[in-house]
KOLMIDREN-855474 format. One record per residue (C-alpha): residue in three letters; x, y, z; chain. Coordinates in pm, whole numbers, plus 50000, padded with zeros to 5 digits. Each point is the difference from the previous one (the first is absolute). Layout:
BEGIN
<ALA <X Y Z> A> ...
END
This chain:
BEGIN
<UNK <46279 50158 52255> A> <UNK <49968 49838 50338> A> <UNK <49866 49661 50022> A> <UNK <49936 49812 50344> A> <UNK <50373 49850 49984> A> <UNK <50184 50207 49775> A> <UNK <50046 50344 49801> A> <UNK <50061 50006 49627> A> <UNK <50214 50267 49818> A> <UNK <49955 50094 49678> A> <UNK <50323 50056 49754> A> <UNK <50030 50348 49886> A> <UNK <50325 50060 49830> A> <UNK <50183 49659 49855> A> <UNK <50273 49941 49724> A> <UNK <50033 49718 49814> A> <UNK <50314 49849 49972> A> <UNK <50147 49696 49772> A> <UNK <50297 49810 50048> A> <UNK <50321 50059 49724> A> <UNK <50251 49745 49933> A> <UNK <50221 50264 49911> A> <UNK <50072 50107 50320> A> <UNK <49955 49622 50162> A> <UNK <49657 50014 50037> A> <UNK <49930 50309 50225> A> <UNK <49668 50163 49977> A> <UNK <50012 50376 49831> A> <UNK <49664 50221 49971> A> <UNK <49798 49914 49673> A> <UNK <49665 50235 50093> A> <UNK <49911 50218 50305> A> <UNK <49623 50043 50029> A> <UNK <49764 50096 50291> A> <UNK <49681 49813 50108> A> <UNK <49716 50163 50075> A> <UNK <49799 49895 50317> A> <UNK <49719 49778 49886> A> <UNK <49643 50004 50134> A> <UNK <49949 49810 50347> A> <UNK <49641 49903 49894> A> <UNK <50053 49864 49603> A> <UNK <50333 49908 50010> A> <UNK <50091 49653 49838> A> <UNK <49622 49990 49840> A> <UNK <50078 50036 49671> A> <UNK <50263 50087 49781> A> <UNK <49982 50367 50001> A> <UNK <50143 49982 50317> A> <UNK <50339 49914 49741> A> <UNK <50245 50272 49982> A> <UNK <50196 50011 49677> A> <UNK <50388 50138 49928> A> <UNK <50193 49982 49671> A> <UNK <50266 50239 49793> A> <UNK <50309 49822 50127> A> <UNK <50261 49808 49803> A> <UNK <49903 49644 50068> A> <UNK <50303 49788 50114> A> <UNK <50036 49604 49960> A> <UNK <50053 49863 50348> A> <UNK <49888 49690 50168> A> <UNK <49989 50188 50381> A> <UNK <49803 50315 50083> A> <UNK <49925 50173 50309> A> <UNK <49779 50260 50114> A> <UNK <50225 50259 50253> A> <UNK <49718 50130 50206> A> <UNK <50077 50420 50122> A> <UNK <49706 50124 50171> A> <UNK <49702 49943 50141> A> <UNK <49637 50191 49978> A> <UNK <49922 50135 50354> A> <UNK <49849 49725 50199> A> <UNK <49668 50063 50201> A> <UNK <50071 49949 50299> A> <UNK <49695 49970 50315> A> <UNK <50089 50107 50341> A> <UNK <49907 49667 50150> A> <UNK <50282 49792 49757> A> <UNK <50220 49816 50130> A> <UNK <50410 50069 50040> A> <UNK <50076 49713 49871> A> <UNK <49785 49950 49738> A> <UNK <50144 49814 49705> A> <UNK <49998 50117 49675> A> <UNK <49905 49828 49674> A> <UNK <50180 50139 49648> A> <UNK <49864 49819 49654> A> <UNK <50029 50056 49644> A> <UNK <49858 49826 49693> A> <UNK <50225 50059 49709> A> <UNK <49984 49894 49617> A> <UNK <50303 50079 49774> A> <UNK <49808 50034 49656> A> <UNK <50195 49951 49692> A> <UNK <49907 50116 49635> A> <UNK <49957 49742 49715> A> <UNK <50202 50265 49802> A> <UNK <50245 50223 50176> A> <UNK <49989 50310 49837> A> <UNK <50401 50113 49885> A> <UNK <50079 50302 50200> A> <UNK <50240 50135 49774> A> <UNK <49819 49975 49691> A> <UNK <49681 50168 50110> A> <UNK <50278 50264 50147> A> <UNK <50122 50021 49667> A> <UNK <49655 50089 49872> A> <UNK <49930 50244 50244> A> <UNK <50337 50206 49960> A> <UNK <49948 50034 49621> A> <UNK <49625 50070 50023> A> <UNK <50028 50323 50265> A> <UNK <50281 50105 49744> A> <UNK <49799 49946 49734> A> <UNK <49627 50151 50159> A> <UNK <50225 50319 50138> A> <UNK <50148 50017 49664> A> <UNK <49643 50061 49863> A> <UNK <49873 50222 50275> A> <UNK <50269 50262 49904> A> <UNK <49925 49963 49652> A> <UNK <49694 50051 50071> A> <UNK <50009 50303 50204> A> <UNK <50204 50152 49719> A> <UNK <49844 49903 49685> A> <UNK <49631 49928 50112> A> <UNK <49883 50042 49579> A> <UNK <50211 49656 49920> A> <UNK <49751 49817 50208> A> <UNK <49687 50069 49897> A> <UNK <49891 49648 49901> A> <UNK <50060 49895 50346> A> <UNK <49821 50236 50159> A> <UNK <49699 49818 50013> A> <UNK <50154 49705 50221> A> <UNK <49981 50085 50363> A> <UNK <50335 49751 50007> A> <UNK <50168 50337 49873> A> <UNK <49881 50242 50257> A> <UNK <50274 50175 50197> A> <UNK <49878 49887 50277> A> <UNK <49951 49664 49891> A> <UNK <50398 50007 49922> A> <UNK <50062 50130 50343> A> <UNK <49836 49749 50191> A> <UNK <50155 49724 49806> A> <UNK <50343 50103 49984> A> <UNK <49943 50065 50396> A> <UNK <49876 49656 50003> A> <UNK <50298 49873 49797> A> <UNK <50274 50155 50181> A> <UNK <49843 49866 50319> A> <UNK <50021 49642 49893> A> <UNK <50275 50064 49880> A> <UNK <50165 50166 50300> A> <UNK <49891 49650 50221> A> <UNK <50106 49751 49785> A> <UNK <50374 50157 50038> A> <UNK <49918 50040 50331> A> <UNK <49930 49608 50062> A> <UNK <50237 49878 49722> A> <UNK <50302 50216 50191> A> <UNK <49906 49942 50394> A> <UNK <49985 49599 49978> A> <UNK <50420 50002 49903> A> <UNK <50032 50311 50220> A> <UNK <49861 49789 50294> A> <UNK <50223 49733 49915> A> <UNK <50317 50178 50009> A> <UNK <49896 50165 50349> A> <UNK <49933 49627 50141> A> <UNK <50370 49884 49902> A> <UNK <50119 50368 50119> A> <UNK <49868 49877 50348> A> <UNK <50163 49638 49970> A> <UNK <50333 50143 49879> A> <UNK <49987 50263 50309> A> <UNK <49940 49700 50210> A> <UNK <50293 49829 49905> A> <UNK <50210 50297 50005> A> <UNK <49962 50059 50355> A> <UNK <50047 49613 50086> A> <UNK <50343 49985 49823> A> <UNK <50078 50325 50170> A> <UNK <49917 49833 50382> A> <UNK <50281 49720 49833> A> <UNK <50231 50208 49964> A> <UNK <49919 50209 50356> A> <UNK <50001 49629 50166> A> <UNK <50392 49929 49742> A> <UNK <50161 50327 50201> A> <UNK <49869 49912 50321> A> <UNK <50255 49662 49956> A> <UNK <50256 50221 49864> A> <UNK <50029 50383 49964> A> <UNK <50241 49983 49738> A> <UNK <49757 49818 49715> A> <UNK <49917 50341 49871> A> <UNK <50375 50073 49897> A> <UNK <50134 50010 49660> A> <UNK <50296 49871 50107> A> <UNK <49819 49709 50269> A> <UNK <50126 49617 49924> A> <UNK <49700 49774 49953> A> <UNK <49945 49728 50243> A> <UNK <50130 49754 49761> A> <UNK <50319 50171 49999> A> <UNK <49993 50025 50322> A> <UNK <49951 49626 50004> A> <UNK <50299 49973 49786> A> <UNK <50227 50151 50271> A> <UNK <49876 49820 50252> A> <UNK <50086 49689 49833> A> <UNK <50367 50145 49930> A> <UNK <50032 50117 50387> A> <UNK <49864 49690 50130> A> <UNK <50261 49730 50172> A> <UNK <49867 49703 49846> A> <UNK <50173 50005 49662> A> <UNK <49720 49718 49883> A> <UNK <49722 50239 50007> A> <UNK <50125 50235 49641> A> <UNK <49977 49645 49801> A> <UNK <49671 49918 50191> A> <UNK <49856 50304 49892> A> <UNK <50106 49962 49658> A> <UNK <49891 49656 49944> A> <UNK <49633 50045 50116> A> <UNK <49998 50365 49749> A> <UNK <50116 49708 49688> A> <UNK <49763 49733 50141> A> <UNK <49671 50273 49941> A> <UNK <50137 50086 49666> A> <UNK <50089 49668 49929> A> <UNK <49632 49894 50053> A> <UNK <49860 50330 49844> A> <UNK <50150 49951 49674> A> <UNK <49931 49605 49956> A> <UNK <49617 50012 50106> A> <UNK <49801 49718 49805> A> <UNK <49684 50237 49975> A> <UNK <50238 50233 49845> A> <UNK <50229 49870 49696> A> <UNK <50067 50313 49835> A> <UNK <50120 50170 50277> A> <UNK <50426 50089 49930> A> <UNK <50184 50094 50231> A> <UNK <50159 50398 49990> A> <UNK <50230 50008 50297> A> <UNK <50289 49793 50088> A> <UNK <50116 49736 50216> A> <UNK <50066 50044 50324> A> <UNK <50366 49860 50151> A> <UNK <50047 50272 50282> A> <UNK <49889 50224 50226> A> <UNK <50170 50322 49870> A> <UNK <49855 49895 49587> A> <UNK <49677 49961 50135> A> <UNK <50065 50371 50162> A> <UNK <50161 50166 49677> A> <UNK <49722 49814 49751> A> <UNK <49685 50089 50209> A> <UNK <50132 50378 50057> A> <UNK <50082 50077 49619> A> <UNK <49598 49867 49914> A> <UNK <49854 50164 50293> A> <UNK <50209 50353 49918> A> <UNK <49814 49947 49641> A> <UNK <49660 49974 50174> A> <UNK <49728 50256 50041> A> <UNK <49886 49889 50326> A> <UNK <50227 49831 50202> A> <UNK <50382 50164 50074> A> <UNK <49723 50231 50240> A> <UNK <49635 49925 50079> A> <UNK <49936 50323 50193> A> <UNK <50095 50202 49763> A> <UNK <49990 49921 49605> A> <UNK <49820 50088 49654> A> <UNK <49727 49761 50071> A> <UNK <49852 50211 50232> A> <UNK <50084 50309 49756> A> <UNK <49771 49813 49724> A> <UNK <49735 49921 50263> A> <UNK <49952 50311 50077> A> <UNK <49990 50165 49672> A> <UNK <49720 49744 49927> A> <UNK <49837 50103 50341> A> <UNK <49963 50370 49874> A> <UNK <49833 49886 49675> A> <UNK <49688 50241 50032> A> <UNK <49661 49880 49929> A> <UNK <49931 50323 49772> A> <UNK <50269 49977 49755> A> <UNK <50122 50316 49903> A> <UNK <49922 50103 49601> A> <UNK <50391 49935 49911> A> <UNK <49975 49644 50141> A> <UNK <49695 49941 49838> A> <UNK <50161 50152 49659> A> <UNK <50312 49802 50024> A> <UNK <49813 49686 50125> A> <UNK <49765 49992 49704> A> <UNK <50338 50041 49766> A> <UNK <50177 49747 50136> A> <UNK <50156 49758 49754> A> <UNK <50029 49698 50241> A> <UNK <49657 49997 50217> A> <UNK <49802 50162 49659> A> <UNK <50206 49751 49725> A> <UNK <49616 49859 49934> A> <UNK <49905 50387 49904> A> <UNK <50310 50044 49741> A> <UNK <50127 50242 50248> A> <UNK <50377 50129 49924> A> <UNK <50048 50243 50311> A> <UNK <50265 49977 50233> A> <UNK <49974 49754 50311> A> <UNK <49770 50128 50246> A> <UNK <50107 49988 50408> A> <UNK <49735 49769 50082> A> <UNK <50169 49746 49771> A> <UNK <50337 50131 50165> A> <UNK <49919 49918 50337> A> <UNK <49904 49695 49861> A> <UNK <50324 49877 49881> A> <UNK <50128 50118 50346> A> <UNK <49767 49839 50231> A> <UNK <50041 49619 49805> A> <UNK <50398 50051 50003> A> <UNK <49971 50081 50398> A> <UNK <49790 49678 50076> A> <UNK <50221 49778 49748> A> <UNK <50289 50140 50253> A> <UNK <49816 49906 50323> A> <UNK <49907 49647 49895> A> <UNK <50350 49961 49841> A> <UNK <50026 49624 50077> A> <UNK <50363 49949 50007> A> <UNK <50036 50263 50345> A> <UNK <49682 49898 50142> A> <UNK <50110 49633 50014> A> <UNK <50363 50083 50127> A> <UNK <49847 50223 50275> A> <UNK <49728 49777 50110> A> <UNK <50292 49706 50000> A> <UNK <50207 50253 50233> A> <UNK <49682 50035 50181> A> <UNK <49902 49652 50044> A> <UNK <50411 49892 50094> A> <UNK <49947 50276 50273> A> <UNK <49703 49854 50136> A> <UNK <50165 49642 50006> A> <UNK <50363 50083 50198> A> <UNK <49827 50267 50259> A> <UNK <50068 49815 50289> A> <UNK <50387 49814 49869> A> <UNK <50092 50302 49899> A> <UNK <49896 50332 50225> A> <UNK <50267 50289 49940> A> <UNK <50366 50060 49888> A> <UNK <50303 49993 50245> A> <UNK <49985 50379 50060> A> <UNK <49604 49956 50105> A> <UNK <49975 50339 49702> A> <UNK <49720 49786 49776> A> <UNK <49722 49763 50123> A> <UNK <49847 49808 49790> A> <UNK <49647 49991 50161> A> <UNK <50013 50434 49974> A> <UNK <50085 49900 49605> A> <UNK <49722 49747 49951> A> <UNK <49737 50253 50165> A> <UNK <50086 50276 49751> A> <UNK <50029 49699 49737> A> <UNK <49618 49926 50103> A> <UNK <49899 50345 49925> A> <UNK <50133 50074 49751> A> <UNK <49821 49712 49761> A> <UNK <49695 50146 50187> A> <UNK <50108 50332 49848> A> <UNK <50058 49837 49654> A> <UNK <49688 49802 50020> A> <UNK <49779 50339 50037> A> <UNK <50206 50212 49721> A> <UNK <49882 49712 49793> A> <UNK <49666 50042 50073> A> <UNK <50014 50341 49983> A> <UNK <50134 49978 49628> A> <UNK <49654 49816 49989> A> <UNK <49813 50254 50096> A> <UNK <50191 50293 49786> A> <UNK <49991 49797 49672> A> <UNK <49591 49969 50103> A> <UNK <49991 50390 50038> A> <UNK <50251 50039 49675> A> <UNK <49733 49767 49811> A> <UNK <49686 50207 50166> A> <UNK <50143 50309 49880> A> <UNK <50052 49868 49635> A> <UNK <49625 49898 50005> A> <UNK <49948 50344 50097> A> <UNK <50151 50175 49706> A> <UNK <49868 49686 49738> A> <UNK <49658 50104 50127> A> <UNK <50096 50387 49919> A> <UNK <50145 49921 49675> A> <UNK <49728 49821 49887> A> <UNK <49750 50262 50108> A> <UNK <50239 50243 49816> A> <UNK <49979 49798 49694> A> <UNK <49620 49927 50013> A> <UNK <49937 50372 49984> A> <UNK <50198 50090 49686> A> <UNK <49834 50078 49725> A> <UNK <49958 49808 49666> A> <UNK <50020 50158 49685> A> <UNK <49950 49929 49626> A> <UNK <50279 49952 49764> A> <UNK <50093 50273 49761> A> <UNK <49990 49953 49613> A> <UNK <50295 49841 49881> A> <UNK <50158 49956 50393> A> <UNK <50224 49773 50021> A> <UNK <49979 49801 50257> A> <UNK <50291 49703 50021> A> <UNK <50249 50238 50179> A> <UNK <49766 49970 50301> A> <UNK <50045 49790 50273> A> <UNK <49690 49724 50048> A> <UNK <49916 50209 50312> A> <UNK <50020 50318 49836> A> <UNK <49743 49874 49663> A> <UNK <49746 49876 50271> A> <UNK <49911 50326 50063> A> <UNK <49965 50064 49650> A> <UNK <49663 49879 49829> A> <UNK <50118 49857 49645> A> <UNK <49783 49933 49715> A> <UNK <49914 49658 49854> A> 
END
């Protein structure tokens, strides 16, 4: 509509989206519905003018948002302004049941009762005489049957639907995040070469050894103690922090330059990460995590729901599943990233750099300046600093994923089928999980 100082649009297609902490609050799609346009002359009258949308899986979230799509057609007048400004409003309530209704149950129910009605239609079509005393009831019609088992499988078809999308959503969102901080780290390690081509090498010294030689080359014999003092002074202060009292220390005092060199090297050539942050199994593990799919294949799904470590609550004695496997990976890679014992030595080489810049510039032969090492020094915690994150964001899309196949296996499990026990069964070999399925008498 077009007023004397404005034009209103009406929403058309919207989504409505709710923030999960899961994946640090980012908004992912909880219903996409479509408005239609509403009439000019009764609109806001009375509350017909209400349009009503339900059958999602209700999430608990203090922030939602509305993510507007398209518009209905304006009507526009020949004599409208250019620059006419446009008005957008919506009046929203977010209605919540007394009783939520449990999803899975009712799935349950459904599952068991189209086996059950389609069970009786082809009895019926085979021994029509057995039925006779039903025939009365329209209930029993074949076409009665037929439109309820349609009805059924419908329902029952949407609730899986619903129940599967909202962790299927999820894991796309931290797909996007982990992508994201993929392609950061990789513009690290573009900006890392630019300083020096040979960071890519297997064989390439890190700056710290590098560091190390320049101390060894340099004139002024005073500066291989210097360096050596400030690396004991950091670990010194690391190791007898008040705030933390139970913290021992691992690695060993420092006396000289060339212990300091032999010590750090033997735990960094033990380390995951660090001997070569271009190229290492961190990034390995990332990326098997990054090609987790978000439709499992049926031999994940199989293995998953066997799993004796993630499905120990379900009695489950199969052999470890790779979700659980990547896992154990992912938690040793950030345990060797944060390892605090390197991370403080570095950060103390880092800091001494920063300090003697201008006393001490290069060695006698001019072959290593200490400003080119403090520049690839700067980068590279700015490299280390985003692999960290990105660990974030992978053990976010691991943990997405494992929703993922918990919401499968538990659709899986709602929609076996219960039996009665058989005279005389006995039924204290079973596993808990196993008798649950088994109605028992009193």
């Amino acid at each position: 509509n077009v007023t004397g100082s404005g034009r209103f649009l009406y929403p058309r297609d919207c989504v409505l989206q709710v923030s999960n902490a899961a994946i640090g609050g980012l908004f992912v799609d909880a219903l996409p519905f479509s408005l239609s346009r509403p009439d000019s002359s009764t609109s806001g009258e009375s509350d017909s003018d209400w349009q009503q949308f339900k059958g999602f899986r209700p999430h608990k979230s203090k922030s939602w948002r509305i993510l507007v799509k398209d518009y209905h057609p304006p009507e526009r007048r020949i004599e409208e302004p250019i620059s006419t400004k446009t008005f957008v409003a919506l009046e929203v309530q977010l209605m919540e049941p007394d009783i939520v209704p449990d999803s899975l149950q009712r799935l349950h129910i459904l599952y068991n009762g189209v086996l059950t009605l389609s069970d009786l239609q082809e009895k019926r079509d085979k021994i029509e005489g057995m039925i006779i005393g039903c025939e009365t009831d329209e209930r029993f019609a074949a076409d009665k049957i037929d439109e309820t088992i349609t009805a059924m499988r419908k329902e029952q078809e949407s609730l899986e639907a619903h129940y599967i999308e909202a962790a299927r959503v999820l894991q796309l969102t931290s797909q996007v995040r982990l992508n994201d901080a993929t392609n950061k780290r990789r513009d690290f390690h573009s900006q890392l070469l630019a300083i020096d081509q040979t960071a890519a090498s297997a064989e390439r010294q890190s700056w710290w050894q590098d560091l190390f030689a320049y101390c060894h080359f340099h004139p002024n014999s005073r500066i291989q103690s210097s360096l050596a003092e400030h690396v004991e002074q950091s670990l010194f202060e690391l190791y007898n922090d008040p705030s933390q009292p139970f913290n021992r220390r691992a690695f060993p005092l420092i006396h000289t330059l060339d212990g300091l060199n032999i010590t750090l090297s033997m735990r960094v050539n033990n380390n995951s990460f660090f001997p070569n942050v271009t190229q290492n199994e961190v990034y390995a593990c990332i990326a098997n995590i990054n090609k987790l799919p978000d439709h499992p294949s049926a031999s994940e799904i199989f293995a998953n729901s066997h799993c004796h470590k993630c499905r120990s609550d379900w009695d489950q004695k199969g052999p470890q599943c790779q979700c659980c496997k990547l896992e154990e990976e992912l938690v040793e890679h950030q345990t060797a990233v944060k390892d605090t014992d390197i991370n403080c030595i570095l950060k103390s080489l880092f800091d001494w750099m920063r300090l003697n810049l201008n006393k001490y510039q290069r060695t006698s032969d001019g072959s290593i300046s200490l400003k080119t090492l403090l520049k690839e020094a700067e980068m590279y915690f700015q490299l280390k600093e985003q692999v960290e994150k990105e660990l974030d964001c992978a053990k976010a899309k691991w943990r997405t994923h494992l929703d993922l196949l918990s919401d499968i296996d538990e659709l899986n499990q709602c929609k076996q089928t219960m039996r009665l026990a058989y005279e005389g069964e006995n039924l204290y070999g079973m596993t808990a999980h196993e008798q649950a399925f088994i109605v028992q008498p009193r």
